[in-house]
C-alpha positions in Angstrom: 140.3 -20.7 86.9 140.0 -21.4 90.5 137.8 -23.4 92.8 133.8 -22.4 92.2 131.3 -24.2 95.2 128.4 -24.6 92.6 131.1 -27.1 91.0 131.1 -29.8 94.2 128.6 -31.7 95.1 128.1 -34.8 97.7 127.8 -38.0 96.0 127.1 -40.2 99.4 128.2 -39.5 102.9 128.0 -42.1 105.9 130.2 -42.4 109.1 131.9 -39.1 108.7 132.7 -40.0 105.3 131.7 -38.1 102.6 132.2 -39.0 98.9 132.2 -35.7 96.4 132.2 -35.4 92.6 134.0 -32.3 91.4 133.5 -31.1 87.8 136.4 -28.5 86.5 138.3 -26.7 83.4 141.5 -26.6 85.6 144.3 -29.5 85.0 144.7 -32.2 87.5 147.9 -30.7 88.7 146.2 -27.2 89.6 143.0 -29.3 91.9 146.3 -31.1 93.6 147.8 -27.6 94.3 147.7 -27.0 98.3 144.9 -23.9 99.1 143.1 -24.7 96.2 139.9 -26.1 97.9 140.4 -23.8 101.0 137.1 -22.4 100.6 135.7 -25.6 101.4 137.7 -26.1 104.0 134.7 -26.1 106.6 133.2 -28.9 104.5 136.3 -30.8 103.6 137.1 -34.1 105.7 140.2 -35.7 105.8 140.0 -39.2 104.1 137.0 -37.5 102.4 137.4 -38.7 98.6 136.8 -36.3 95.5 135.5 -37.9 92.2 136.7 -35.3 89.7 136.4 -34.0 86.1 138.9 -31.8 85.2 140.1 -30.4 82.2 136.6 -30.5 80.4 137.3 -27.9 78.1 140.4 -29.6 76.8 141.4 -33.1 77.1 139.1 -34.4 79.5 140.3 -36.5 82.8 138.8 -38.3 85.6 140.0 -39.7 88.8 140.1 -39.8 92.6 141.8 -37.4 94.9 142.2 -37.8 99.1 141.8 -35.3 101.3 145.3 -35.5 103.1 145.2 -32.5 104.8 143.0 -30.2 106.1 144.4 -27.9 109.4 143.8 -24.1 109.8 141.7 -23.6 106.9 144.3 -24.8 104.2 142.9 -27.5 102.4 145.3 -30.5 100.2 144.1 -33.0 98.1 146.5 -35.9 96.9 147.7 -35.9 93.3 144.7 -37.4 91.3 144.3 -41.4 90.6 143.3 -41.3 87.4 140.7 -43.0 85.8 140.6 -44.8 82.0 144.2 -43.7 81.7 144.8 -45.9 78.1 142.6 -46.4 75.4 143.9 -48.5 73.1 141.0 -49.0 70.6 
């Protein structure tokens, strides 16, 4: 699947800083692909931060990506920080 708008939504924004929260059925590794959120490149900041869901019709993961690049309309996001990574109970 690829990016769909009704899927991000601003969380907070101050100081030309906005903070998203992303919800997804693509893997971490295809959200970190280059291009991926060019479509909302006009909205995209870099050092904006993502809050994302992804996977949610498999094994669901959470985490942070960074905006790291964002020039000529091709957008990148770091690779995700991911959140609750062990579970041990």
């Amino acid at each position: 699947m690829a990016y769909a708008s009704k899927d991000l939504s601003v969380l907070a924004y101050a100081n030309g800083f906005t903070l998203w929260h992303f919800t997804t059925i693509d893997l971490a590794a295809d959200v970190d692909t280059a291009g991926y959120f060019n479509d909302a490149a006009d909205m995209l900041r870099v050092g904006d931060i993502i809050v994302a869901n992804v996977d949610t019709d498999g094994t669901p993961g959470a985490g942070f990506f960074l905006v790291n690049a964002n020039t000529a309309g091709v957008v990148d996001v770091a690779d995700m920080t991911q959140i609750g990574a062990v579970d041990t109970d």
